[in-house]
N, C-alpha and C positions, 0 to 999 in steps of 0.2 A: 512431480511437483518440486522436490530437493534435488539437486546434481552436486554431486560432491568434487573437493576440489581434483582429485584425482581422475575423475571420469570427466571433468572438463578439460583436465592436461592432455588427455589421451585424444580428445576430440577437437583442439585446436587447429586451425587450417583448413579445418572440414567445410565446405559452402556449406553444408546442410545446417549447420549451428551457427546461430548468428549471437553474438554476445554485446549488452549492454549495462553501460556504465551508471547508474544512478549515482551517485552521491551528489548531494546535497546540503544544504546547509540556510535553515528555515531565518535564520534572521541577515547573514552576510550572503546573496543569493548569487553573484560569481563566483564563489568557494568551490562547488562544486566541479564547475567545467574547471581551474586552473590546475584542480588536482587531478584530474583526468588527463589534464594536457602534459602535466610534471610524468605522470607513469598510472598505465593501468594495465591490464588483462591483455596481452599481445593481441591483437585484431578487434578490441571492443569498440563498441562505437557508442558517441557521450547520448544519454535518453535526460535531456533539459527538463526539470520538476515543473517548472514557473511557463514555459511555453508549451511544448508538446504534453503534457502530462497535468497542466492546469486550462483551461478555457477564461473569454472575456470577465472580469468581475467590472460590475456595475452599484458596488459599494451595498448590497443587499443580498449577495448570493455568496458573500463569505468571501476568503482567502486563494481558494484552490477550487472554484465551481470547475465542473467536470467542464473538456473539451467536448468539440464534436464529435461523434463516431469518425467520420470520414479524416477528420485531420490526425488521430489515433492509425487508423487504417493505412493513410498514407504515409507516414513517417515511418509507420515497421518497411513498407514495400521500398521504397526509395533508401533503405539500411538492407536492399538484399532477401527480407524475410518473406517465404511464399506460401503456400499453403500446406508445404509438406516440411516445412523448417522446425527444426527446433532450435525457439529463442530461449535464450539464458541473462536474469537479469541480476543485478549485483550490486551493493553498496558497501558502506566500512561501517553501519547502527544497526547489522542485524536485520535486515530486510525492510526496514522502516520505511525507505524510499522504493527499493526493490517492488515492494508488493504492491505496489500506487500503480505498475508498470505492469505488474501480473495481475493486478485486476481490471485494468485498462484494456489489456487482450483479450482477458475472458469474454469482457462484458461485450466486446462488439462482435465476436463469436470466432475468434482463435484461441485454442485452448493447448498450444502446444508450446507453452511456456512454464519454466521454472524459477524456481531460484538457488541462485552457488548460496550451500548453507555453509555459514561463517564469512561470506563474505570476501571482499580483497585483504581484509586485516589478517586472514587461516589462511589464505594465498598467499602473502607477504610472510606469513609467520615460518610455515613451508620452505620458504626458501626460492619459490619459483621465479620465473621470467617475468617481469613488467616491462612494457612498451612507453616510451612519448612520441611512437611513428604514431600519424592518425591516419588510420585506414581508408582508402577509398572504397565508398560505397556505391554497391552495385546493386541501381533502381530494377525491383521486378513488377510481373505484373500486379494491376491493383489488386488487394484483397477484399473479398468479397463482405460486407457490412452487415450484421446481423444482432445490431443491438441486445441486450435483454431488459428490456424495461420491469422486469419483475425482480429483478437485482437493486432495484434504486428505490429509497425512503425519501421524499419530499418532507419539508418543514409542516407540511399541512397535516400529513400521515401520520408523523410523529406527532404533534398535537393531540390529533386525533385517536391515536391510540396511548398516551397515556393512562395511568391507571387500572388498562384492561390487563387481567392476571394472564391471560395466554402472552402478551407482548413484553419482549426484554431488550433493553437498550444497554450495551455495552459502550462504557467510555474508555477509550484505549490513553486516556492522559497521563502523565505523571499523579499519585493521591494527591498532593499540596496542590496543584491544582483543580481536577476533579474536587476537592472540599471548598473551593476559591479562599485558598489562604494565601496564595499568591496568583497574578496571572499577567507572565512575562508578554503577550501575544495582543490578547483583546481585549476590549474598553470596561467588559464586564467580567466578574469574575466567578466562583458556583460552576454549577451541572444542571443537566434539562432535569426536570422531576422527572423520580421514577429511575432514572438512569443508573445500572451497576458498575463498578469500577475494576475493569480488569487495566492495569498497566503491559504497557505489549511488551518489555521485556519481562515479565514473568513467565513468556514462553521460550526464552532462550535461558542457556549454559550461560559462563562464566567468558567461553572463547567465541559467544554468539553463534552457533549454531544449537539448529533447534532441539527442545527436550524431544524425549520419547513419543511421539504421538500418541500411545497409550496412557501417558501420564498428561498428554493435554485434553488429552476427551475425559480423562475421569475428575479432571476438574473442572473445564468448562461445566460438564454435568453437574456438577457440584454446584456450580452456579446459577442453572439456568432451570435445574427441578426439572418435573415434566415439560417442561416447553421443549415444541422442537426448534428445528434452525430454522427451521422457513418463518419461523414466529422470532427472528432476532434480527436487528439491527443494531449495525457499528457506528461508531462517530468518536471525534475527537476534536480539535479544535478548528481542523480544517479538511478533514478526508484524506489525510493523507496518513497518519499512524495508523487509522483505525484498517486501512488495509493489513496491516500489521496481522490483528487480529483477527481479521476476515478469513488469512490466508493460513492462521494456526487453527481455525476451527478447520476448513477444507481439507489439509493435511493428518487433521486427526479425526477424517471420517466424519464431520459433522458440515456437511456440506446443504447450502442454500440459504446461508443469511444474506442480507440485506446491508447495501451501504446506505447511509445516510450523509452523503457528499458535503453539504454543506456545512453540517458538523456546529459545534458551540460560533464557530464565526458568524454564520451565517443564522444561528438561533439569535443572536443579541443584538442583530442586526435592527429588528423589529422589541422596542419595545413593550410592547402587548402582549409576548411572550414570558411565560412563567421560567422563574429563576429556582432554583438553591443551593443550600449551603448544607457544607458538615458530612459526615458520611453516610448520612442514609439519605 
């Protein structure tokens, strides 16, 4: 699930590893590709948040509604990636973007993906090679599509499961948001009731790569009491941090929550939906 920068140095060139660029950048949204085009990972190839990694929004399904499986599916194959590959994916916020990208493959049933923990900023810090060649990609056969729909929380499920003590919604926002004492993003501001506040960098170090896995499961636990994973859903403003934290329960052995894709965008979309404030 982590590939360290050193065991990605050593496997550069290799066809079998296929390496992708996330970075990103939620409010200037060419940011991303310019800075992949300036220098990235020698042979990486750019994974676009807003296109490949986002689907149609229709002003009701939030920011970042999930794509199709099949358009997921094709973008890894036509980057080279085949059933026996192992993809590596990478940004400069700590997997923020990264894990939008590693849980896009999970969920349509490739699971032979990671993420460079610490990112291109432990890679630059390093000392290593950065590239602005942009690699040519080499289209393989399709991958085969195997959604998980037991992976995804609809707006209706979360509704529906508020209040009940076995369900835990984890908001992966900044607190000053999660409280709505600010809200740089959407028209409303607050948390779904009910919702706990983990922030997703409380799962990284200082140099963003990840803590201990042992010291993330003994606090997730700490949060989530007897409940298990399969009883949690993430979210965030848009489904794209809360990967974040999907991918630090997974890593710390706490595997089988639930995305909630559309996240606070797509909750306030719908006025009839219950709002709050403050930290509880």
């Amino acid at each position: 699930m982590l590939v360290s920068t050193v065991e990605l140095a050593s496997c550069l060139g290799d066809p079998a590893w296929v390496v992708f660029d996330c970075r990103h950048d939620l409010v200037d949204h060419a940011k991303g590709e310019a800075l992949y085009r300036a220098a990235h990972v020698p042979g990486a190839h750019f994974a676009p948040v807003e296109t490949v990694m986002s689907g149609a929004k229709n002003g009701r399904n939030g920011r970042h509604p999930l794509p199709e499986p099949a358009v997921v599916a094709e973008f890894l194959a036509r980057h080279g990636v085949t059933a026996d590959s192992r993809v590596v994916a990478y940004d400069d916020a700590g997997g923020l973007y990264a894990a939008r990208l590693w849980w896009l493959a999970r969920w349509i049933g490739f699971d032979r993906v990671a993420l460079l923990d610490g990112g291109l900023p432990k890679w630059i810090a390093e000392g290593r090679a950065v590239s602005a060649e942009i690699p040519v990609a080499r289209q393989a056969a399709p991958l085969a599509v195997n959604p998980n729909a037991t992976g995804v929380l609809s707006a209706a499920e979360v509704l529906g499961r508020i209040g009940r003590r076995e369900f835990a919604l984890i908001d992966a926002r900044a607190g000053e948001r999660y409280r709505g004492e600010v809200e740089p993003m959407d028209p409303v501001a607050g948390h779904i009731p009910g919702a706990m506040n983990r922030f997703y960098k409380a799962n990284l170090r200082p140099d963003l790569t990840f803590r201990p896995a042992a010291e993330l499961r003994r606090e997730f636990g700490e949060l989530l009491g007897a409940r298990s994973p399969e009883a949690v859903g993430h979210q965030c403003g848009s489904g794209i941090t809360a990967c974040a934290n999907l991918f630090a329960m997974d890593y710390a052995g706490l595997r089988g929550s639930k995305l909630y894709a559309g996240s606070w965008s797509e909750w306030v979309a719908d006025s009839s939906r219950p709002v709050a404030k403050g930290s509880g």
